[in-house]
KOLKOL-635581 format. One record per residue (C-alpha): x, y negated, z negated; residue in one letter. Coordinates in steps of 0.001 Angstrom, whole numbers, padded with zeros to 6 digits, always signed. Layout:
<vexvos>
XYZA/...
</vexvos>
This chain:
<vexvos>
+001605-020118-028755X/+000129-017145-030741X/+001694-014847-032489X/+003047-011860-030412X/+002280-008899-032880X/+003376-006324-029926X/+005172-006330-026335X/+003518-004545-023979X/+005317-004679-020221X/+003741-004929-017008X/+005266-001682-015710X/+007984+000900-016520X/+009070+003448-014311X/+009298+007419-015080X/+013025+007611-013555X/+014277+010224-016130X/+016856+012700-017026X/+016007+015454-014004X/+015957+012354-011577X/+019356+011326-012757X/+021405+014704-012430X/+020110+014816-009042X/+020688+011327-008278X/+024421+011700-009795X/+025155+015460-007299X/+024129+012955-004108X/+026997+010281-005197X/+029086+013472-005935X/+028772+014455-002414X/+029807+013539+001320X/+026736+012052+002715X/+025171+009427+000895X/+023155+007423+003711X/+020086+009892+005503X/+021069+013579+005296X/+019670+016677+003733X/+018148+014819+000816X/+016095+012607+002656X/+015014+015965+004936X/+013813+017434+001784X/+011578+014668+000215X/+010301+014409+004273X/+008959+017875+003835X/+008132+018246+000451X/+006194+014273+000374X/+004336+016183+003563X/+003130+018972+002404X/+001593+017240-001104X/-000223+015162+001328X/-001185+018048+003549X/+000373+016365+006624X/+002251+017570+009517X/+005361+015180+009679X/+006416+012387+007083X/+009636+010182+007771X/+011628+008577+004962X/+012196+004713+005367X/+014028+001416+003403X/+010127+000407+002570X/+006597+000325+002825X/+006686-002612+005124X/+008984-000759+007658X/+006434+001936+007883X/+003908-000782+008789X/+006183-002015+011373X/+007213+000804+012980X/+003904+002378+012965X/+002764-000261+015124X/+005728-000187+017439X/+005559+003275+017841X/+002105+002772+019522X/+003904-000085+021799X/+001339-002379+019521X/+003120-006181+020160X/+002513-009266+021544X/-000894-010030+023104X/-002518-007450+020941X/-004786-008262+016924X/-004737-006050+014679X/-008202-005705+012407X/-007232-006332+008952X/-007869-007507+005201X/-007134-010408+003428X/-007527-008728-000056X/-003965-007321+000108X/-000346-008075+000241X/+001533-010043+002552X/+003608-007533+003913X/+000179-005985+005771X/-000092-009493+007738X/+003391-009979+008310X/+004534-006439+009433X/+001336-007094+012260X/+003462-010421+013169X/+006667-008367+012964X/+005835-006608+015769X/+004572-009334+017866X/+000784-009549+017158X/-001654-011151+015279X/-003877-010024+012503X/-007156-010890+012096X/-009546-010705+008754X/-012487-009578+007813X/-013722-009503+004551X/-014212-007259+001815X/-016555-004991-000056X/-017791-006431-003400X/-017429-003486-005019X/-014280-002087-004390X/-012597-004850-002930X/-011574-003060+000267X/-012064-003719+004334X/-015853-003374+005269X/-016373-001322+007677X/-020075-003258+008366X/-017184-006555+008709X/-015351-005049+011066X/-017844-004022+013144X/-019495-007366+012799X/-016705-008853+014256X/-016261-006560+017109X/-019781-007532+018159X/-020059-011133+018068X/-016372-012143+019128X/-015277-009147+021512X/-015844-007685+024501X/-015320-004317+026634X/-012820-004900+030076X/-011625-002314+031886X/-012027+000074+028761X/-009861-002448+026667X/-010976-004503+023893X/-010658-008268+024310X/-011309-010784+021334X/-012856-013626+023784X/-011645-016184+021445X/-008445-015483+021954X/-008207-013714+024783X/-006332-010903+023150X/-006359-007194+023092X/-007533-005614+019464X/-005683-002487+019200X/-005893-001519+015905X/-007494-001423+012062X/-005218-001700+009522X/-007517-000694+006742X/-006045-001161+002586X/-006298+001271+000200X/-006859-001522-002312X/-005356-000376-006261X/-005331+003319-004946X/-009230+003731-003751X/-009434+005075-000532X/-011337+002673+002345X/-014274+004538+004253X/-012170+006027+006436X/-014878+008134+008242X/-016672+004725+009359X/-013334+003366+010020X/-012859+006397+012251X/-015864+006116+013879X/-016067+002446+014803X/-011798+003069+016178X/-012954+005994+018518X/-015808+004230+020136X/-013756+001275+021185X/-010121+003666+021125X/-008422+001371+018446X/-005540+002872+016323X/-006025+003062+012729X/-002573+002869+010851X/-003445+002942+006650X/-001717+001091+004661X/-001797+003728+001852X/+000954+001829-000361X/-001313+002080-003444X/-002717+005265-002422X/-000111+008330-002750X/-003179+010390-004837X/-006186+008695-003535X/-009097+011078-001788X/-012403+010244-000829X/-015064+013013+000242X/-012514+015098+000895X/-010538+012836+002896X/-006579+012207+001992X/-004694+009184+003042X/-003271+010293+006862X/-005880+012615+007437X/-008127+010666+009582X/-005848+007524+010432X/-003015+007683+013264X/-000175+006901+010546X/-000525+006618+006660X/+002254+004371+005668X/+003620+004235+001835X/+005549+002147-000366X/+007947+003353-003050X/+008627+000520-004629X/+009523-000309-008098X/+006139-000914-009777X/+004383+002214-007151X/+003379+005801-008739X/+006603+007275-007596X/+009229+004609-007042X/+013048+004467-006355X/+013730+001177-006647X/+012653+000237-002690X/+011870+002677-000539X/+008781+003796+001966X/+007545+006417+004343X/+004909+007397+007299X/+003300+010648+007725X/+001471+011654+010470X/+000477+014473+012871X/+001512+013508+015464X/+004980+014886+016638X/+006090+012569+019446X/+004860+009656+017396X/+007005+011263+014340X/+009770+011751+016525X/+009590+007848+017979X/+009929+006658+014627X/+012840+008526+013607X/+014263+007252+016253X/+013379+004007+015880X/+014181+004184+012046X/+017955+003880+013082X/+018806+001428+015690X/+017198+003741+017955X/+019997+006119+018109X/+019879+009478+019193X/+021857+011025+016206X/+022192+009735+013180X/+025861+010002+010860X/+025075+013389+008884X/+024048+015143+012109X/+027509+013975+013610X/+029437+014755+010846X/+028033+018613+009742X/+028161+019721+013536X/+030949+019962+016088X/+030717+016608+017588X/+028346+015350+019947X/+027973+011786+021516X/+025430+009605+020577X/+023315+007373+022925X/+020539+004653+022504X/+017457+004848+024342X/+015627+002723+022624X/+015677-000966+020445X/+015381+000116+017275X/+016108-000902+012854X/+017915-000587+010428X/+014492+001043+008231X/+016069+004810+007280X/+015520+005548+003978X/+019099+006820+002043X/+019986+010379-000149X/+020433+008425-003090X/+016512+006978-002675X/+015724+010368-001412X/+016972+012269-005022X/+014949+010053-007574X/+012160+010564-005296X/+012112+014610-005797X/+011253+015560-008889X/+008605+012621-009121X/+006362+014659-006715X/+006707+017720-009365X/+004370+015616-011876X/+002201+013055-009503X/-000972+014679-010718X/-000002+015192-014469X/+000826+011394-014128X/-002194+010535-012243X/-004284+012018-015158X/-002690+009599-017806X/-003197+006908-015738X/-007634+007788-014951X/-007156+008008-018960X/-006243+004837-019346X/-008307+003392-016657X/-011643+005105-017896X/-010874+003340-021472X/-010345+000566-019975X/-013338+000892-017746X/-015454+001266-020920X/-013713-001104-022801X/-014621-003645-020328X/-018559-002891-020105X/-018856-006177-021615X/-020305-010295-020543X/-017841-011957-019029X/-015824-009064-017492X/-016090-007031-014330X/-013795-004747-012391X/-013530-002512-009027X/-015988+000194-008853X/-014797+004104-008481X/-017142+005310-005750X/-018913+008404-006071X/-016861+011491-004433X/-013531+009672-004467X/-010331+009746-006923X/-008618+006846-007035X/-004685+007167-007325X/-005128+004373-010169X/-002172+002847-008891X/-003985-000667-010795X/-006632-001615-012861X/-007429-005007-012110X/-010399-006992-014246X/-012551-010307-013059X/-013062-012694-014656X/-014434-016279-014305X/-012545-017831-011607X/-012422-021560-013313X/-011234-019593-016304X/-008561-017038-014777X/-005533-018197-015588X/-006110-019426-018584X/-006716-015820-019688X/-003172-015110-017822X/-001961-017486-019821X/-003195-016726-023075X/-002530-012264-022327X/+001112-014137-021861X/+001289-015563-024645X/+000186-012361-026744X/+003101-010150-025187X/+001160-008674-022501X/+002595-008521-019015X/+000327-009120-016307X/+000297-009960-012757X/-002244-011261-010494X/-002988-008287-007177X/-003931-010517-004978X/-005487-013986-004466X/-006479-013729-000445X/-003597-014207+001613X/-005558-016457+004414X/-005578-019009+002059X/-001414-018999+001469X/-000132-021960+003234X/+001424-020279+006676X/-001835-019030+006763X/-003483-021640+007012X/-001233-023830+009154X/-000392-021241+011628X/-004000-019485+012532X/-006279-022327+010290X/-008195-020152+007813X/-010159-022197+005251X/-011638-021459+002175X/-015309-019780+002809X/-013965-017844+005596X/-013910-014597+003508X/-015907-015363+000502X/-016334-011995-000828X/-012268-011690-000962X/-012113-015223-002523X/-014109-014393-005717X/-011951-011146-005707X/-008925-013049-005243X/-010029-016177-007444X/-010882-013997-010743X/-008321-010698-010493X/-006160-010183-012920X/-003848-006699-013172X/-003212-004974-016207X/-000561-002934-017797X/-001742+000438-016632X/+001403+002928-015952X/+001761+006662-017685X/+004524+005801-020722X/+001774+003207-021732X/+001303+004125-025098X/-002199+004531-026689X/-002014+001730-029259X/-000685-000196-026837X/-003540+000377-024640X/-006390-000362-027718X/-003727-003902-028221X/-004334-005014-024513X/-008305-004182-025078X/-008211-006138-028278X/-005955-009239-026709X/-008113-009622-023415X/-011336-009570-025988X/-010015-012252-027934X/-008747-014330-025627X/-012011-014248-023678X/-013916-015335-027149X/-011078-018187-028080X/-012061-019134-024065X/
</vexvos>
C-alpha cells in the first residue's frame, strides 16, 4: 500500500445553503409529495432545455420506462440500443415488455453508431406492411434508444434520419447529458422523449430523482398520468380545490417525482453553465495531461459541447485494474463507466451475447476507467490525480 499523501473523492455534490432553505420551506409546508414545487422545476428544467413539456419523476430509469409505454412500446417489439451504457437502458426496454438489441459503438466517442444501426437494419430486418420486422426474431423494432455516453451528444441527425425512413421512435437516454449540444442540436430536440437522471453522482442531483421532456402534449400528458398509478388527479390537486373525484383510466406507477426532490433541484439550474465551465476546465487539463503513451480517452467532436458529466481514460485492458487498484491505493476515488453490459451474466444467459459480438464496446469497456471530475474538485487536487495516474502507469 502506498502512502496516501491526499484524498481525493469520486464525487461530491453542490447541495448548498440556497438548496437547503428551500428544501427546509417544502417540509414546513402542507404538501410534501408532487405539488407546486415539482410544477416549478417542470417548467423551469423545460425552458433551460428549450422544450415544450418536461415531467418530474422518482428516476432516470422511470423516464425510460414510461417513455416507452407511453408509445404502447411492449412485448413483441426491440428496441435498437447500446451496450456501452448502464443497465438501467436494457432493463427499462425489458420493463416494458421488449427486448433490446445492440449494436456497437463509435471508437471515438464511445457512443451508438449510427453506420451500426443501420447495418443491422439491413442485413437482419425487413419491411411488412410498413412495419419493421427483425426476421431473426420475428419481432417488431420500434425504436432507437441512442446514449449520450459521459455527456457527448450521439448523432442525432443520422439517428433521425435512419428512425423516419423506417418510422422508429427515438427516446434519448440523455442521463449524462443535461448540457450536452451538438451542431446546434440539444438533447429532446430531435428525439420523441429525452429522458434524465438526477441522481446522486449527475450534474444536478437530489439524491434520486429523473425527468422526460418532450413536445409532444398528449404524450406529456400520458405520462403524467401514468407517473401516478394512472390516476386522474393526483393529492395536491384534490386537496387545494373544492373536491373532485378521482378515476383511473389507465395501469399506471408509482414514478412521480416529490416537492422535497423538486426544491434541491431549483436553484441547481441557476448555475448549470457556471458549473459546466469548471468541469470543461478540468476536463481540458486533463485532456492535455493525458496526451501521453499508454493513455487514451473519448474524443470531443468538432461542433459539440459535451455536458462533461465524466472523463473517463483507457488504458491497457490486461493492465486496467491494476491501475484501479493502485489510483485506490493513492486516495483517489474512481469508478469504472461501463464494461459492456452484453457481457454481464443475464446477458448472456438470457439472449446469448458472447465476447466479440461488439468489439469496439469491449476495448471501451475492457480499458475505461472514470475519474474524479466534479466542480468543488480543487485544483491541486486535480494536478495530484494527473501526477498519481502518471506514476502508477510508470510503477506498471
Amino acid at each position: 500500500m502506498s502512502k496516501v499523501l491526499m484524498k481525493v473523492e469520486f464525487f461530491r455534490h453542490n447541495i448548498g445553503k440556497k438548496e437547503i432553505e428551500r428544501l427546509i420551506e417544502v417540509l414546513n409546508s402542507i404538501i410534501l409529495t408532487t405539488g407546486e414545487v415539482v410544477r416549478e422545476f417542470e417548467e423551469k428544467f423545460a425552458g433551460y432545455l428549450g422544450a415544450r413539456y418536461a415531467i418530474g419523476l422518482n428516476s432516470g430509469t422511470a423516464a425510460l420506462h414510461l417513455s416507452l409505454i407511453a408509445y404502447d412500446i411492449g412485448k413483441g417489439d426491440e428496441v435498437i440500443t447500446t451496450p456501452m451504457t448502464f443497465i438501467a437502458t436494457a432493463t427499462s426496454i425489458m420493463q416494458a415488455g421488449a427486448r433490446p438489441v445492440f449494436v456497437d459503438v463509435e471508437p471515438e466517442t464511445g457512443n451508438i453508431d449510427v453506420k451500426k444501426i443501420e447495418e443491422f437494419i439491413e442485413l437482419r430486418c425487413e419491411l411488412k406492411d410498413h412495419k419493421l420486422i427483425d426476421k431473426e426474431t420475428n419481432r417488431r423494432v420500434r425504436a432507437i434508444m441512442p446514449v449520450h455516453l459521459y455527456g457527448h451528444m450521439c448523432d442525432m441527425k443520422g439517428i433521425k434520419e435512419v428512425a423516419d425512413r423506417y418510422g422508429l421512435i427515438v427516446i434519448e437516454d440523455a442521463a449524462h447529458c443535461i448540457e450536452g449540444e451538438r451542431e446546434g442540436i440539444r438533447p429532446g430536440m430531435l428525439g420523441h422523449t429525452a429522458c434524465f437522471s438526477f441522481y446522486a453522482t449527475k450534474n444536478i442531483t437530489c439524491g434520486e430523482g429523473g425527468a422526460v421532456v418532450t413536445n409532444d402534449k398528449k404524450i406529456a400528458e400520458k405520462i403524467r398520468v401514468l407517473r401516478l398509478h394512472g390516476m386522474s388527479k393526483g393529492a395536491a390537486e384534490r386537496y387545494n380545490k373544492r373536491y373532485e373525484h378521482w378515476d383511473m383510466g389507465v395501469l399506471g406507477w408509482k414514478y412521480n417525482m416529490d416537492n422535497i426532490r423538486a426544491a434541491l433541484l431549483l436553484d441547481q439550474l441557476d448555475l448549470i453553465e457556471e458549473r459546466w465551465k469548471r468541469r470543461e476546465q478540468i476536463c481540458r487539463t486533463y485532456e492535455e495531461a493525458f496526451k501521453i503513451e499508454g493513455i487514451g480517452f473519448p474524443k470531443v467532436l468538432p461542433r459539440t459541447k459535451s455536458a462533461r458529466h465524466l472523463f473517463t481514460i483507457w488504458v491497457e485492458p490486461q493492465r486496467r485494474d491494476e491501475v484501479l487498484w493502485g489510483l485506490q491505493d493513492h486516495g483517489i476515488g474512481v469508478a469504472v463507466n461501463y464494461r459492456a453490459i452484453h457481457l454481464l451474466k443475464y446477458f448472456r444467459e438470457n439472449f446469448g451475447y458472447k465476447r466479440g459480438d461488439f468489439p469496439i464496446a469491449e476495448r471501451i469497456g475492457d480499458s475505461t476507467i472514470s475519474l474524479p471530475t466534479y466542480p468543488r474538485l480543487r485544483d491541486e487536487e486535480v494536478q495530484y490525480v494527473i501526477d498519481v495516474v502518471k506514476k502508477v502507469l510508470k510503477r506498471i
